[in-house]
PLY file of the C-alpha trace (Angstrom):
ply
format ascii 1.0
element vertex 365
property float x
property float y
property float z
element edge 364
property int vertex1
property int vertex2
end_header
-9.72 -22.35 -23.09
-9.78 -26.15 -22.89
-10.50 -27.62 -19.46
-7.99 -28.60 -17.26
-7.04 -32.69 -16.74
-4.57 -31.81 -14.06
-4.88 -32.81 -10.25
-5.96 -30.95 -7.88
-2.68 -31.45 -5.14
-1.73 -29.42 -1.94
2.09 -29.79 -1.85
3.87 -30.18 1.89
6.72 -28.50 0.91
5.71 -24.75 1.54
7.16 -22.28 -0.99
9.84 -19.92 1.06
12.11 -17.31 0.30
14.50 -15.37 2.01
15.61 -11.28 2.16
18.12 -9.56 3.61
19.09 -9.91 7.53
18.01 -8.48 10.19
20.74 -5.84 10.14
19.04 -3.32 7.48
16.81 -0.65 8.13
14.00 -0.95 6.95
10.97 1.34 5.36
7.14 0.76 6.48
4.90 1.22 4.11
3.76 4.79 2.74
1.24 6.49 0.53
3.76 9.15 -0.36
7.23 8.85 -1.82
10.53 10.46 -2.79
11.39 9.67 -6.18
15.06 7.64 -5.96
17.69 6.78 -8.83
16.11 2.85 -7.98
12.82 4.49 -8.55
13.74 6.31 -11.76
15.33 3.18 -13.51
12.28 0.95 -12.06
9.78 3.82 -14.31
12.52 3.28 -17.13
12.09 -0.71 -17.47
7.89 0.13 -17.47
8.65 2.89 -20.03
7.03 5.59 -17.68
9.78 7.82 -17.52
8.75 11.55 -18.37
4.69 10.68 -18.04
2.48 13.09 -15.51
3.76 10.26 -12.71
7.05 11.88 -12.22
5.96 15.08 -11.97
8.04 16.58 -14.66
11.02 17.30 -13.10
10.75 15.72 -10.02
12.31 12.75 -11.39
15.60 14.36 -11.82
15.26 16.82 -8.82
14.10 13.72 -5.91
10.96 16.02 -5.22
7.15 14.70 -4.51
5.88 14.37 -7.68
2.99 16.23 -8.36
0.56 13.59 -9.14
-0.22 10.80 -6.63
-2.33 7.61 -6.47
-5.81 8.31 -4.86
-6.94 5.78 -1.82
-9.69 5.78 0.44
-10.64 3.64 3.21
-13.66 1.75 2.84
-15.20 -1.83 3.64
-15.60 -4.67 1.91
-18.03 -4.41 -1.34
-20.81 -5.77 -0.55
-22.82 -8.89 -1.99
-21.27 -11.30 -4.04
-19.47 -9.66 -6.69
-17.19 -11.97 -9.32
-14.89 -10.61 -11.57
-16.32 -10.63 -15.13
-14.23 -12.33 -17.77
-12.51 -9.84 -19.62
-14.16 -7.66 -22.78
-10.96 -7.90 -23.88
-11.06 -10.67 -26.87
-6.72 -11.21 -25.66
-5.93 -13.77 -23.50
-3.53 -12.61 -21.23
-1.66 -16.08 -20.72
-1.37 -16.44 -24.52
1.01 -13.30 -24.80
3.57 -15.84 -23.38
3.84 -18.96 -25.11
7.15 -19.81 -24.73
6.68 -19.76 -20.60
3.03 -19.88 -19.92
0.79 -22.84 -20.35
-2.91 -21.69 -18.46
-6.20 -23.80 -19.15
-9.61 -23.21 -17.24
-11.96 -25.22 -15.46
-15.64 -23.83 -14.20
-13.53 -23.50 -11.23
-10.27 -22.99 -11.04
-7.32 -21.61 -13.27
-3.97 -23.34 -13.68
-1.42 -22.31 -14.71
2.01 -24.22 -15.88
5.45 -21.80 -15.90
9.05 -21.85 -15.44
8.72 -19.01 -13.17
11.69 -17.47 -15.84
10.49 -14.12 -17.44
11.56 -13.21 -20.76
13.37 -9.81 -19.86
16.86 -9.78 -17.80
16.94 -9.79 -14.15
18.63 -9.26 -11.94
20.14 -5.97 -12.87
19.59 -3.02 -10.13
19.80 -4.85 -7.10
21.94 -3.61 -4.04
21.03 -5.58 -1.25
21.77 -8.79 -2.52
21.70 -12.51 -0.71
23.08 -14.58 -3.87
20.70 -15.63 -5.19
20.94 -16.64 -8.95
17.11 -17.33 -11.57
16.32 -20.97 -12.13
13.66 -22.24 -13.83
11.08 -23.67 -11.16
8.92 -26.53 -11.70
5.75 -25.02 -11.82
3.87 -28.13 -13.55
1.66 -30.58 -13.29
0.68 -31.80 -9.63
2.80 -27.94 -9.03
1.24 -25.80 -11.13
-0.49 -22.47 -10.32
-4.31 -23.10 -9.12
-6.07 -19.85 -8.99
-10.10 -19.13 -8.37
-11.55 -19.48 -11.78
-13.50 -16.10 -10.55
-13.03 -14.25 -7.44
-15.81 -14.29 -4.38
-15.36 -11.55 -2.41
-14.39 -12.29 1.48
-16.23 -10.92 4.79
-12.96 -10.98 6.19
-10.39 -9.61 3.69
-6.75 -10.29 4.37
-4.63 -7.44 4.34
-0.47 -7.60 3.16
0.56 -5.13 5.97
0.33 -7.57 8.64
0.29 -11.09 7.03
1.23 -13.20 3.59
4.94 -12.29 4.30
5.78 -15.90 2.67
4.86 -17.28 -0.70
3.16 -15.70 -3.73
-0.04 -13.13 -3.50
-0.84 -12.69 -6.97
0.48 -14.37 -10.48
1.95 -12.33 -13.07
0.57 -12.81 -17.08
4.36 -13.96 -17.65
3.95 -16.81 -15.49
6.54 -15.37 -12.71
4.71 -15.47 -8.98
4.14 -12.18 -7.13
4.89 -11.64 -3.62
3.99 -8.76 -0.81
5.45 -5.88 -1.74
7.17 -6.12 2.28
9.56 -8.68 3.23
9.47 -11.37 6.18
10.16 -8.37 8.03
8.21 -5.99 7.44
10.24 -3.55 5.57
9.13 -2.26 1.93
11.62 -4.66 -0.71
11.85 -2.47 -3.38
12.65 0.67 -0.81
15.83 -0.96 0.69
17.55 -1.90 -2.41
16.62 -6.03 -2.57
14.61 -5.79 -6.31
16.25 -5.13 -9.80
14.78 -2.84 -12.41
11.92 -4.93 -13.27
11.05 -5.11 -9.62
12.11 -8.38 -8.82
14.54 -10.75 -7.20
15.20 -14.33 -5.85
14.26 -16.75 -2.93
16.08 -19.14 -1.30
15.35 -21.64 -3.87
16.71 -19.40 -6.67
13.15 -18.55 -7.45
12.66 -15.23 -9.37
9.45 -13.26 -8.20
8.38 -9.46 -8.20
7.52 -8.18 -4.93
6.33 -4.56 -7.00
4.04 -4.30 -10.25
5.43 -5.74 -13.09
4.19 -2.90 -15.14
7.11 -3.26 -18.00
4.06 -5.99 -19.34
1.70 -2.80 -19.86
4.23 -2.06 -22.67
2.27 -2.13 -26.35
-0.81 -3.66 -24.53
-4.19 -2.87 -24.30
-5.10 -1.89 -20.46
-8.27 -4.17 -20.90
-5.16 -6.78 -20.47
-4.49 -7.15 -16.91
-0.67 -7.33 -15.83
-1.35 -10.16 -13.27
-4.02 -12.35 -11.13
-4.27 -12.62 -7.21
-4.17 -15.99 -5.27
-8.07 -15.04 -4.80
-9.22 -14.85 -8.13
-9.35 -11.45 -9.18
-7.92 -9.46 -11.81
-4.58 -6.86 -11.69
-4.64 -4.00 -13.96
-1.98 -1.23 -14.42
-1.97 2.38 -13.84
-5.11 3.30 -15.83
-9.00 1.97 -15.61
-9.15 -1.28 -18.18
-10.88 1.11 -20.18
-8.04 3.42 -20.69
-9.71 6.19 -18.58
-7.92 7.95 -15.15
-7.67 5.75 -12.72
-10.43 5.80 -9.81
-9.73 6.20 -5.84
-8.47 3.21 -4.79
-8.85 1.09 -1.57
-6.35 0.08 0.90
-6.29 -3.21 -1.17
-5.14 -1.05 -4.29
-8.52 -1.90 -5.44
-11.90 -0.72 -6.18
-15.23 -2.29 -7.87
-17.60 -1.00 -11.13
-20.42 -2.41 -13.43
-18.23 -3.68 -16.11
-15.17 -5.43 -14.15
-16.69 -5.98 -10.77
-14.03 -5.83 -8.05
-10.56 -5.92 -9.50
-7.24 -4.82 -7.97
-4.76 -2.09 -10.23
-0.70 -1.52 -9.95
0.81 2.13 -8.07
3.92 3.50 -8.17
4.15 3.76 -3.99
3.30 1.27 -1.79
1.57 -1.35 -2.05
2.37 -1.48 -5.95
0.28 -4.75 -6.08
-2.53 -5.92 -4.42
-2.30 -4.58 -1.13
-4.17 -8.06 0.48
-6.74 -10.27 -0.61
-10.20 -9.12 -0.91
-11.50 -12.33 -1.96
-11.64 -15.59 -0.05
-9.27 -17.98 0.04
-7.10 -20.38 2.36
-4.63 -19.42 4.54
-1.88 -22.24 5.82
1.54 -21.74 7.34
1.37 -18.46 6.93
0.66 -18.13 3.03
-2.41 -18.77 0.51
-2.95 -22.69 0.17
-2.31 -24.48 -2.59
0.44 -22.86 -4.40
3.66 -24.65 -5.73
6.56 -25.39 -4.38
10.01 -23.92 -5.10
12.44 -26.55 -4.63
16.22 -25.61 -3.26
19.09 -27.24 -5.72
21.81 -25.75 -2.96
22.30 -23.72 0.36
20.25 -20.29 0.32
23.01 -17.61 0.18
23.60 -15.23 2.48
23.75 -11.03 2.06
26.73 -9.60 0.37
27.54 -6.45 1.62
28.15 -3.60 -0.89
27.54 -5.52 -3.72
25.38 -4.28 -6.36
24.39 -5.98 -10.02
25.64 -4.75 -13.02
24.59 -6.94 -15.54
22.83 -10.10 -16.46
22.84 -12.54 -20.00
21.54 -16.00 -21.03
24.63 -17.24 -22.64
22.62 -20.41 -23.74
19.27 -22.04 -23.31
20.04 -23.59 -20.14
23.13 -20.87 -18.90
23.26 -17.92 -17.61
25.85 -14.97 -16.33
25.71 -12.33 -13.84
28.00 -9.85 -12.99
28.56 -8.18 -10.10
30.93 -4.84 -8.73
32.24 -4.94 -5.09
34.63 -2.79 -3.64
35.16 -1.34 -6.98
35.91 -4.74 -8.55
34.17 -6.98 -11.21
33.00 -10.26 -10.38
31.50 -13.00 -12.91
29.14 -15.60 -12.16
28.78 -18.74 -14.88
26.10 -21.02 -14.36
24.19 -23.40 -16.05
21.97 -26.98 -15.77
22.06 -30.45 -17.95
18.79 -32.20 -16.61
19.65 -32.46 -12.72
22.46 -31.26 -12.71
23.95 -27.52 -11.84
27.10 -26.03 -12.38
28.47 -22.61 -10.80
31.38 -21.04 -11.62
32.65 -18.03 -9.69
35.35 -16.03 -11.39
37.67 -13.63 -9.14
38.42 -9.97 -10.94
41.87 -11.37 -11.48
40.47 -13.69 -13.44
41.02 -16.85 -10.83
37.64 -19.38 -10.52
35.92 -21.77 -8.67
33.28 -24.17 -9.60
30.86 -26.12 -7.39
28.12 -28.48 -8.58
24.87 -29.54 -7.29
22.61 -32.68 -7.97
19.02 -31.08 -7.85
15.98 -32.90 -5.49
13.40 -34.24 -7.04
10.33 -31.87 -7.42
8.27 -32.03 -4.10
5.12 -34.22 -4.02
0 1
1 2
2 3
3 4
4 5
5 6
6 7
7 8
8 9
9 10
10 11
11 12
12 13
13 14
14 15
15 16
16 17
17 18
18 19
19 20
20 21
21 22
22 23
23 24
24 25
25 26
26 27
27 28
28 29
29 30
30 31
31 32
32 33
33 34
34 35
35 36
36 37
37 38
38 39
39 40
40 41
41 42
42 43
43 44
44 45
45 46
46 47
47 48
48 49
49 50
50 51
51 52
52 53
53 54
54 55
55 56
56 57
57 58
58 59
59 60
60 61
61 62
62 63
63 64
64 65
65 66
66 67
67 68
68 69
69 70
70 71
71 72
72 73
73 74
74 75
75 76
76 77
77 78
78 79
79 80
80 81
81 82
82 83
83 84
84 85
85 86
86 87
87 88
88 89
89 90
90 91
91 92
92 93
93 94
94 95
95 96
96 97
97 98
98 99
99 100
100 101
101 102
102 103
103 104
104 105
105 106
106 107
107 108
108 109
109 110
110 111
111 112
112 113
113 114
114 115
115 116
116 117
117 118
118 119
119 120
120 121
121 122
122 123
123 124
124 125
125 126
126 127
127 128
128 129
129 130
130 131
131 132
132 133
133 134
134 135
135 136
136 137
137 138
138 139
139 140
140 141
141 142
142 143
143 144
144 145
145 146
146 147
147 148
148 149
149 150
150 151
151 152
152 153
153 154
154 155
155 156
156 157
157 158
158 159
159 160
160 161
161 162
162 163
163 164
164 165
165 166
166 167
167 168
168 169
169 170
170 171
171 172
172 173
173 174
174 175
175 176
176 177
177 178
178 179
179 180
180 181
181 182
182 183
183 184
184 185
185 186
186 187
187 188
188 189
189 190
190 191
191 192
192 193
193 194
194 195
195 196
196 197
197 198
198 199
199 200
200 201
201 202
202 203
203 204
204 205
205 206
206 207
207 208
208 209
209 210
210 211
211 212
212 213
213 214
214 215
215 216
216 217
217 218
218 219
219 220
220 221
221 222
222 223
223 224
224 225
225 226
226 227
227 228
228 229
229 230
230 231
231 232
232 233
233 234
234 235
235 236
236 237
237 238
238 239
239 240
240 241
241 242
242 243
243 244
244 245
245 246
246 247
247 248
248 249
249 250
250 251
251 252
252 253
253 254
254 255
255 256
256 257
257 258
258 259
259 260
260 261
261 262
262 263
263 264
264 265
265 266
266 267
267 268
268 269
269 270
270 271
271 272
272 273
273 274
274 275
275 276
276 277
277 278
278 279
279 280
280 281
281 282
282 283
283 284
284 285
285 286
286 287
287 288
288 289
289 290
290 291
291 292
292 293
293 294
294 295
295 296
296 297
297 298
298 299
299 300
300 301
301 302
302 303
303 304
304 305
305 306
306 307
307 308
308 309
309 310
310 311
311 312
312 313
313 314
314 315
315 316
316 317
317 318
318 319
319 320
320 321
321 322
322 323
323 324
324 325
325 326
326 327
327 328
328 329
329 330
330 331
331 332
332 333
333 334
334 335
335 336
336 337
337 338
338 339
339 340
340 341
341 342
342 343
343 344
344 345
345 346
346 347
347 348
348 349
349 350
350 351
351 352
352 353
353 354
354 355
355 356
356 357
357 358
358 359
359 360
360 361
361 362
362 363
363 364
């Protein structure tokens, strides 16, 4: 891949996002699982549905499935182990022209996205804070700056107990990761606040997975990993990047060998991602340091209760509907952009709407 001519820039506005409020109950995280209806349609999207991860017919009974992801406890690899450049002669980032734009230097990765994914959104979610997608400005001085190649850490961060803010990994798609547990602790895909992909939005309208995107395993080779961490190092899915069974893995949801060195892999119970960060890298604020900012066009919304999302469409390039049932009722939301500018348009089930507008910021510096 050509070199990179972009600057290196650390922006000051720190990329947030908000969940649900401090009134749900929450689940901690958990090597074992009960397979839901929100678990069942999250298999569907990844086209796992009826493989030896359900356990037959646990998926339709809510039983433990039979087969379960191995961990271990262990310390930190030792030495100085990078992750090898891929045997695989794909480039991930080239699977996604259309939204991904990555060039390497000796030393770093960027990466250039709309944070938009190519498959729907939205659809699943329960525990919702209106939120709608919007294509982020994840370019230039903005962009995504990952380790060119991981170095592992002495002192490994773990996701249980910090990086509740900003993105912990990179997805192939160009669409940022995030701990699998919210700012407060409870397990996001658990209580109801991702969609079928595993997914939702921030508070600047900024879509992001907070489980393993592992609908991009779909007609790939697993030598293709699904994602990158802020440190460097590589996510794979559910099998070995050779294809084999996957090996015991380490609280990280990771584990090391000859061919890969250490690389992190995708489970269908907590953490899903990588649990942490194995390999060094800078803390600020609370999150990893650089990443992009994610800049608010309007107020972040607040939780609507009993609301659930039935269905989501881009009715244009730059427009989009989602639709939503409470209390038994449809509801319709039209919005769009024309350069700065944002348009919302909330229809009422009897058919009565209201618009609002907003003037976006420019892009933070």
């Amino acid at each position: 891949m050509p070199h990179s001519s972009f600057d290196l820039h650390s922006p000051d506005h720190l990329h947030t996002h908000q969940h649900g409020d401090d009134g749900h109950h929450g689940h901690g995280p958990s090597d074992s699982f009960e397979v839901t209806r929100r678990q069942v349609l999250y298999f569907l999207s990844a086209g796992l549905v009826g493989s030896t991860v359900l356990g037959g017919a646990a998926a339709a009974t809510g039983k433990k499935p039979t087969t379960t992801v191995r961990r271990r406890k262990s310390a930190t690899p030792s030495g100085t182990t990078t992750i090898a450049d891929r045997t695989s002669s794909v480039d991930p980032w080239s699977l996604y022209p259309k939204s991904v734009k990555a060039s390497r230097t000796s030393t770093e990765l960027v990466v250039e996205s709309t944070g938009m994914p190519e498959h729907l959104m939205m659809i699943g979610i329960t525990n919702w804070q209106q939120q709608f997608p919007l294509p982020q400005p994840y370019s230039g001085s903005n962009a995504w700056r990952l380790p060119a190649k991981g170095v592992l850490s002495d002192a490994p961060i773990s996701a249980k107990t910090a990086l509740f803010r900003g993105a912990i990994a990179l997805a192939i798609n160009g669409v940022p990761i995030f701990n699998a547990l919210n700012n407060r602790g409870e397990d996001s895909f658990l209580i109801g606040e991702l969609d079928q992909w595993g997914g939702h939005c921030g508070r600047a309208d900024d879509y992001h997975y907070h489980a393993a995107p592992l609908h991009l395993t779909k007609g790939q080779s697993p030598a293709i990993p699904i994602a990158v961490a802020m440190d460097g190092f590589a996510i794979y899915g559910l099998t070995e990047p050779d294809g084999s069974t996957l090996r015991a893995l380490d609280e990280f949801n990771g584990h090391v060998d000859a061919t890969d060195g250490y690389h992190y892999h995708a489970s269908l119970t907590y953490p899903y991602i990588n649990g942490g960060l194995r390999g060094k890298v800078t803390v600020a604020d609370g999150q990893i340091d650089p990443q992009p900012a994610a800049t608010p066009i309007r107020p972040a919304g607040n939780p609507l209760r009993g609301a659930s999302i039935t269905a989501f469409s881009q009715t244009a390039p730059a427009a989009w509907r989602l639709q939503y049932k409470l209390n038994g009722s449809t509801y319709q939301v039209d919005y769009s952009h024309s350069g700065s500018m944002y348009t919302f348009i909330f229809t009422d089930p009897n058919g009565s709407a209201r618009t609002e507008t907003f003037q976006a910021r420019p892009a933070a510096k």
